[in-house]
N, C-alpha and C positions, 0 to 999 in steps of 0.2 A: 317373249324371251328372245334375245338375240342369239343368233348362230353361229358355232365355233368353228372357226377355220384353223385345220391345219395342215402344213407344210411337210410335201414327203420330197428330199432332198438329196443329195449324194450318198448319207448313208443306206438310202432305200428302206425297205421295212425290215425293223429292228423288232425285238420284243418290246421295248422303252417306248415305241411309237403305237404298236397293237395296245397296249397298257393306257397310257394317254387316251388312243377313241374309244376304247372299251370304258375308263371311266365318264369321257364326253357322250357316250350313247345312254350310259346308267342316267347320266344328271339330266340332259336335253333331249334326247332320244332321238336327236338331226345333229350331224357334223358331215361338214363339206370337208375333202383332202382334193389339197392342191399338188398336182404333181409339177414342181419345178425345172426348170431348162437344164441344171446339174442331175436332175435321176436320171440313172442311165437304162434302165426300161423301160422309159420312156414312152416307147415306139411296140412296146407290147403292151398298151393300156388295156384289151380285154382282161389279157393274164393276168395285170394286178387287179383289176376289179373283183376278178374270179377270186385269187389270192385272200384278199382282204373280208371280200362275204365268209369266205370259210374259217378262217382264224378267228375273225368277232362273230358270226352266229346273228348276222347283218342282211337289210334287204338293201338293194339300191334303187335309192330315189330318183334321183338324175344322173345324168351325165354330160356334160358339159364341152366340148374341148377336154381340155386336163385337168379337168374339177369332178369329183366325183363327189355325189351326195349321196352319205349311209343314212339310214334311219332305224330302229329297231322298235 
């Protein structure tokens, strides 16, 4: 099964984006988020790792650079 990537970008994380990997973790139970050169927390990548486990109820698989792999 091929893996979703998506793009977290100048809006940062929105609910419209937690909704999106929340239904990509139900379907595939692996989605990589890319954080782009427009996010501007950029340079807090813990926080949003941290952020994002706790919203979706998420493990992280890797981490990359600005790739983060959830899995559930």
């Amino acid at each position: 099964m091929e893996m979703v990537k998506i793009n977290l970008g100048k809006n940062g994380i929105t609910e419209s984006l937690i909704n999106e990997i929340n239904l990509q973790l139900e379907k595939r139970g692996v989605v990589k988020v890319k954080m782009l050169k427009n996010f501007e927390r950029r340079s807090e990548k813990d926080l949003v790792v941290r952020e994002l486990t706790e919203k979706l109820c998420c493990r992280v698989k890797d981490v990359r650079g600005f790739v983060i792999t959830l899995e559930r």
